[in-house]
Structures are given as structure tokens and as C-alpha cells.
TORROBA-187584 format. One line per field, with one value per residue: residue number from 0; residue in one letter; x, y, z of N, C-alpha, C, O in turn. Coordinates in pm, whole numbers. Layout:
BEGIN
n: NUM,...
res: A,...
nx: X,...
ny: Y,...
nz: Z,...
cax: X,...
cay: Y,...
caz: Z,...
cx: X,...
cy: Y,...
cz: Z,...
ox: X,...
oy: Y,...
oz: Z,...
***
This chain:
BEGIN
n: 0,1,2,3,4,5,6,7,8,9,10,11,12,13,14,15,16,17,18,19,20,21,22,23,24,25,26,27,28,29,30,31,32,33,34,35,36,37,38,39,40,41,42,43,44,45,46,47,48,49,50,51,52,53,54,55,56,57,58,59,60,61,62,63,64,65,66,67,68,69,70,71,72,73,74,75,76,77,78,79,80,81,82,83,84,85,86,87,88,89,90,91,92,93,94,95,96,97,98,99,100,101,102,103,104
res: X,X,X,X,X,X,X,X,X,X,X,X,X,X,X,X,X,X,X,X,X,X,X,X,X,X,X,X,X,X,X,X,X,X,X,X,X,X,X,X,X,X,X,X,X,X,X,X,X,X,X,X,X,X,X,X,X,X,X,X,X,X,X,X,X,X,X,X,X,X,X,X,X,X,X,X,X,X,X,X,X,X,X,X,X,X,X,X,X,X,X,X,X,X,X,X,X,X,X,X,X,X,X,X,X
nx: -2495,-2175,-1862,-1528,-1358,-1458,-1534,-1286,-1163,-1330,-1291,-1014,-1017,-1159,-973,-742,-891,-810,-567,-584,-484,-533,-731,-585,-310,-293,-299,-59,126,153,317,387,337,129,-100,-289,-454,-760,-862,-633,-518,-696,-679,-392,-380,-559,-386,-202,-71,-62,128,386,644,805,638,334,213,426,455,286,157,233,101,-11,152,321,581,624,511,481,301,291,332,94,231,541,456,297,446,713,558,572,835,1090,1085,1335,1600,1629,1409,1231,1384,1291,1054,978,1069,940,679,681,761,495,323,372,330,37,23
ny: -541,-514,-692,-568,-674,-755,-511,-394,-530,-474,-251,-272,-418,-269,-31,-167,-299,-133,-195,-460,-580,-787,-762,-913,-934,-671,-660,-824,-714,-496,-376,-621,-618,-495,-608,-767,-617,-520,-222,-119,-193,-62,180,243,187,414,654,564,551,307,277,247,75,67,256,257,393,319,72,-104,-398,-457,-376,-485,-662,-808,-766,-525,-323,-110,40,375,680,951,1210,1167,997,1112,1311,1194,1103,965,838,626,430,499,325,457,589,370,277,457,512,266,277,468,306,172,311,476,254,160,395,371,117
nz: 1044,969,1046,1189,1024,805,703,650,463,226,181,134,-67,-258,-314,-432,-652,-908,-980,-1021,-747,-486,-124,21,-49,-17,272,302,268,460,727,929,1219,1268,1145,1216,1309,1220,1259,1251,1023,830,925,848,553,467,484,312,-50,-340,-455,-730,-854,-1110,-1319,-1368,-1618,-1785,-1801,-1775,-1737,-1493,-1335,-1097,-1008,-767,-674,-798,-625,-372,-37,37,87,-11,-65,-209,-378,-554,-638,-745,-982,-1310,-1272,-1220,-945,-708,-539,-297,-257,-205,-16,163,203,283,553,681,641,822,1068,1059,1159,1318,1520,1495,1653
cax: -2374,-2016,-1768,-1445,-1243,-1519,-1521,-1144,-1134,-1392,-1203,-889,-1039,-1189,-854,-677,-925,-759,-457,-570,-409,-655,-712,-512,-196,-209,-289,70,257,114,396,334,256,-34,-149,-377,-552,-818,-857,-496,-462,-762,-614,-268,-397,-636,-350,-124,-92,-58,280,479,866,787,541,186,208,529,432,95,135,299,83,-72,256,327,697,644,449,439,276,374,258,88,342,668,446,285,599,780,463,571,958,1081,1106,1448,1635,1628,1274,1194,1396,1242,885,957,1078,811,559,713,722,348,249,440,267,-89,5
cay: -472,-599,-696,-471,-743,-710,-356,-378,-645,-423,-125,-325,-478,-131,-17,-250,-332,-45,-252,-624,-631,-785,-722,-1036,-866,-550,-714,-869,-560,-422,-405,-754,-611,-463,-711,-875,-547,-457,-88,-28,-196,-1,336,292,230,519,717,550,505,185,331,157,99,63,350,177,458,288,-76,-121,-489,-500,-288,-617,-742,-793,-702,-360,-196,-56,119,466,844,1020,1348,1127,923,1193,1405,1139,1103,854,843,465,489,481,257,526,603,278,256,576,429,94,321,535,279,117,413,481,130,179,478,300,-30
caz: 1084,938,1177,1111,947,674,672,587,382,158,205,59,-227,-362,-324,-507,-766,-1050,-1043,-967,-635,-374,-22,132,-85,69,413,340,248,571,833,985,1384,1276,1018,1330,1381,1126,1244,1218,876,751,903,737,400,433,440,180,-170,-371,-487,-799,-868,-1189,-1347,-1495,-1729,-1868,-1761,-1744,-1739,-1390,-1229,-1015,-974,-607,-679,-835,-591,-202,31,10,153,-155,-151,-228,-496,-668,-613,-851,-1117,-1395,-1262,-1205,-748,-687,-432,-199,-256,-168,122,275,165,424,681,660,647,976,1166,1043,1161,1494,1595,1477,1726
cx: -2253,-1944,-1638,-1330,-1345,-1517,-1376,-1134,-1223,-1341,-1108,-921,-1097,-1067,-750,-696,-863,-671,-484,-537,-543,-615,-593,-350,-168,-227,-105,138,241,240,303,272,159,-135,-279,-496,-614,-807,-748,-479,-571,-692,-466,-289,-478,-508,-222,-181,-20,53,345,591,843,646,427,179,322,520,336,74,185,239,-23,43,288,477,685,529,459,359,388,272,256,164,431,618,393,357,698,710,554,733,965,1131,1266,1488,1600,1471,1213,1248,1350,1105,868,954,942,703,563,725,611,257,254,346,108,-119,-43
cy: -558,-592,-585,-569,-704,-571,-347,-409,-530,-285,-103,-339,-335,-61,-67,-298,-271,-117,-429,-676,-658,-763,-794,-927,-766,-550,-786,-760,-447,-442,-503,-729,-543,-557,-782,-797,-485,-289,-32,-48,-132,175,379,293,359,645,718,509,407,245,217,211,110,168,251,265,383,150,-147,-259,-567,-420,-369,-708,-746,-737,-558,-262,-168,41,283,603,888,1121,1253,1070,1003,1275,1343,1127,1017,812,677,539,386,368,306,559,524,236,342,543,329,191,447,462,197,206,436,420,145,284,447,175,46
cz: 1047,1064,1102,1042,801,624,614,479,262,102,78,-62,-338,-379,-426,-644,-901,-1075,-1015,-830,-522,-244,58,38,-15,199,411,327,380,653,891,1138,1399,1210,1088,1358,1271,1124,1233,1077,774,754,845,635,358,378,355,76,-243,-425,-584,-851,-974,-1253,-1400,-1584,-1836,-1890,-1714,-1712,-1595,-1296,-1115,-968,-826,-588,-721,-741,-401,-168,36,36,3,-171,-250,-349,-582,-699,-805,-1014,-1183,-1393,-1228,-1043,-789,-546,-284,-159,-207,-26,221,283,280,542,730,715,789,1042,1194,1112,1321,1560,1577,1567,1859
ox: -2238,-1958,-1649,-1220,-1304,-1498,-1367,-1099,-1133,-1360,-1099,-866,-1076,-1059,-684,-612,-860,-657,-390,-557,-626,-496,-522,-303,-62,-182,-40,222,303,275,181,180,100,-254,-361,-601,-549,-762,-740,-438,-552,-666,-427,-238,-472,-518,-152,-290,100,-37,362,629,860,538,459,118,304,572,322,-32,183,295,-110,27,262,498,753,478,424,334,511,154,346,184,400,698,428,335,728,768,640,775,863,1187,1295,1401,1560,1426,1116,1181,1360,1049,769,858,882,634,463,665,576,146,168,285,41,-231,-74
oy: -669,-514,-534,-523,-634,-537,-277,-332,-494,-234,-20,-282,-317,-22,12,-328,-343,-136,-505,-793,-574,-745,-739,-840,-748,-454,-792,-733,-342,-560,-490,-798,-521,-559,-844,-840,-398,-227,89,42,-142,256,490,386,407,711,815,453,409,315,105,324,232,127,167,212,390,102,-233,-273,-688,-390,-303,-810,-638,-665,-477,-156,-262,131,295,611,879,1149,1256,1072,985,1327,1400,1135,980,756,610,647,282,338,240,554,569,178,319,554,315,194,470,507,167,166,432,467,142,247,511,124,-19
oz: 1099,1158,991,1012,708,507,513,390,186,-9,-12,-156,-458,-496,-494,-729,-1000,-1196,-990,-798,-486,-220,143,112,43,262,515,413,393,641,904,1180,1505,1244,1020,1404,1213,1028,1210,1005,652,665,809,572,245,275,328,68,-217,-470,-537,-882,-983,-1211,-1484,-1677,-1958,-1991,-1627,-1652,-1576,-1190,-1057,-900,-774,-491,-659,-779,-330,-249,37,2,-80,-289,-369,-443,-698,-808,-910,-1123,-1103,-1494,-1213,-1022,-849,-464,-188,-44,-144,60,341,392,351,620,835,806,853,1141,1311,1140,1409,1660,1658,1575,1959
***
């Protein structure tokens, strides 16, 4: 039987693997007051997507970059498809993912 940090941690890394990004990365991009609690940081990524500022269709070489990418609700990111995320996009993306996190603590 895994404990549920492993279960996460496994979770994360299948997650992450298409673009390089490992689990401990998107354990940091996690809003930090859940970051402690495996079952919350497995149930927010369940329901976001690895979301980039930068398209990998256009920039394939940044799509592991820890700067070009967030957490992000799949409408708003498949909404945009190969668009570069706007400022705004990105600021509704944080708030988003802190509200998300908040109602998961």
C-alpha cells in the first residue's frame, strides 16, 4: 500500500512527464497552504492543466521551463489553444488557482 505522498508524487510526475516538468515543480507552483497536504495537492492538479504563457506549439523548447507555465482550469487554456496567455489571463489563472486551493484547505 503507498502512503499518499507517494500516490501524489506519482500522480505529479505522470503529469508532468510530456513537458519535463517533475513532480517537486508542480508541488511548488501549488498555492503554498496546501503544498503540506498531499490529498489537496493531488485534487487541485486533477482538476488543472499544466497551462503555458508561451504556446509549445510555437516554443517547444520552453515547454519545461518553470517560467512559461501555470496551473490553469482546462476551459480558459483550451479556450486560448496556441494564443501566447495574456497578462490578464495569467492574472485570472493565480486567482483562480488560490481560490481553488482555499476551498480544498
Amino acid at each position: 500500500m503507498n502512503s499518499p505522498w507517494q500516490d501524489t508524487f506519482s500522480y505529479l510526475s505522470d503529469r508532468g512527464a510530456d513537458y519535463g516538468i517533475t513532480a517537486d515543480e508542480l508541488i511548488a507552483s501549488t498555492p503554498t497552504f496546501i503544498q503540506h497536504d498531499p490529498h489537496a495537492v493531488m485534487s487541485f492538479w486533477q482538476q488543472k492543466d499544466i497551462s503555458h504563457i508561451l504556446p509549445t506549439s510555437r516554443h517547444p523548447e520552453l515547454a519545461g521551463d518553470f517560467n512559461n507555465w501555470i496551473p490553469e482550469d482546462p476551459g480558459p487554456n483550451h479556450a486560448r489553444q496556441d494564443q501566447i496567455m495574456s497578462w490578464y489571463d495569467h492574472a485570472q489563472a493565480q486567482l483562480d488557482n488560490f481560490l481553488d486551493a482555499y476551498w480544498l484547505s
